[in-house]
VEXVEX-993579 format. One record per residue (C-alpha): chain; residue in one letter; residue number from 1; y, z, x. Coordinates in steps of 0.5 Angstrom, whole numbers. Layout:
! residues N
A  A  NUM  Y  Z  X
...
END
This chain:
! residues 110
A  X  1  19  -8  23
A  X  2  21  -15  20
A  X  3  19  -17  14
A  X  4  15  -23  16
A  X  5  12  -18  22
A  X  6  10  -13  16
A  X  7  8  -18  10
A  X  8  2  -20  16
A  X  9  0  -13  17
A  X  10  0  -11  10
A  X  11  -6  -17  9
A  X  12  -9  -16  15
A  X  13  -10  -8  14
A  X  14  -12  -10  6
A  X  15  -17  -14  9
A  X  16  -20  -9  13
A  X  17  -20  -3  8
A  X  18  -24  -9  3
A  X  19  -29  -11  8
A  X  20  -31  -4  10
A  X  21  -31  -2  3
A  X  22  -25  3  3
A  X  23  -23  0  -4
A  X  24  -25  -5  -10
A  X  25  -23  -9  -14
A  X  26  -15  -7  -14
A  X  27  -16  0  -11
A  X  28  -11  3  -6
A  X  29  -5  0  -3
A  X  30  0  -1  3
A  X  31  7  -1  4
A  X  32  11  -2  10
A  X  33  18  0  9
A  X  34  22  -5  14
A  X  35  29  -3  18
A  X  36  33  -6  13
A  X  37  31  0  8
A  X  38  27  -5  4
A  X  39  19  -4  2
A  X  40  14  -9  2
A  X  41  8  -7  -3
A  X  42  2  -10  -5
A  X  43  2  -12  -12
A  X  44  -2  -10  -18
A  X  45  -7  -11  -21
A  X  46  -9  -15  -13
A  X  47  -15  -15  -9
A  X  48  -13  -12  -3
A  X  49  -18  -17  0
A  X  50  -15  -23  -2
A  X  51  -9  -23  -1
A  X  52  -3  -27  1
A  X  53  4  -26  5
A  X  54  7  -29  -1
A  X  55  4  -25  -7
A  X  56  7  -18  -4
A  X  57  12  -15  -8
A  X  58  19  -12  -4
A  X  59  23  -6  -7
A  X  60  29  -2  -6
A  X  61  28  6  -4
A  X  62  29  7  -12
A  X  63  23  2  -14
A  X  64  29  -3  -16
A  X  65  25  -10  -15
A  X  66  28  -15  -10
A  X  67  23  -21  -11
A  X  68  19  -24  -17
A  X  69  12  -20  -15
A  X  70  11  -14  -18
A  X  71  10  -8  -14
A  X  72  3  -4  -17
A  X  73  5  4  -21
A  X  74  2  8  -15
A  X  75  9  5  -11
A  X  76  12  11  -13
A  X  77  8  16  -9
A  X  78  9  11  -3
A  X  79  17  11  -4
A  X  80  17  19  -5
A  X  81  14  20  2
A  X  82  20  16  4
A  X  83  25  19  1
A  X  84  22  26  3
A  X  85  20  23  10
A  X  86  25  18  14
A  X  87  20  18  21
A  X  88  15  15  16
A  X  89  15  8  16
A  X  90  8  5  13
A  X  91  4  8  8
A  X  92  -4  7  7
A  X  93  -8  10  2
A  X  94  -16  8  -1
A  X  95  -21  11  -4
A  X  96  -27  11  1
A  X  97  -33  12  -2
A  X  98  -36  19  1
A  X  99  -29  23  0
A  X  100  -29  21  -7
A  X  101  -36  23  -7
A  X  102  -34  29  -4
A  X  103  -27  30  -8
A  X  104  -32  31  -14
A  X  105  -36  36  -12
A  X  106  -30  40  -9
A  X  107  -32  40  -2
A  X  108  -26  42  2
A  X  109  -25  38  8
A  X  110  -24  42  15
END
């Protein structure tokens, strides 16, 4: 994927994750990695609702920032799925409201 194609979609899948409460605030995050090997990232400490093409911060596999954005600190679970997984190429994570619910009752997911 290029970069301006990954930078739509990491907005438009904040948007979505914002509007069907699926995060808050600044939970959760997207990254896409793109065919140059670079990662594009959702900043920290950014709204997923609320951000723009321009806010995303970009990085090399080790974490090493490209640009002037910086990358939130949960990047570095992203970027190990990377390392670990090469057919992986975008990575989505939230915290939807029922499974942390469920997460601190310790109910098993089947």
């Amino acid at each position: 994927m290029d970069e301006q194609t990954a930078r739509r979609e990491i907005v438009r899948v904040g948007q979505l994750m914002y509007e069907r409460s699926y995060v808050v605030s600044s939970d959760g995050n997207v990254s896409v990695r793109l065919d140059d090997g670079r990662v594009v990232a959702t900043p920290t400490m950014t709204c997923k609702g609320r951000m723009t093409e321009d806010s995303l911060a970009v990085t090399d596999l080790e974490g090493k920032p490209l640009n002037d954005r910086k990358a939130s600190s949960e990047l570095a679970m992203h970027l190990l799925i990377y390392r670990e997984r090469e057919d992986v190429r975008a990575v989505c994570h939230a915290h939807p409201p029922p499974f942390q619910h469920s997460g601190i009752r310790s109910l098993e997911f089947t």
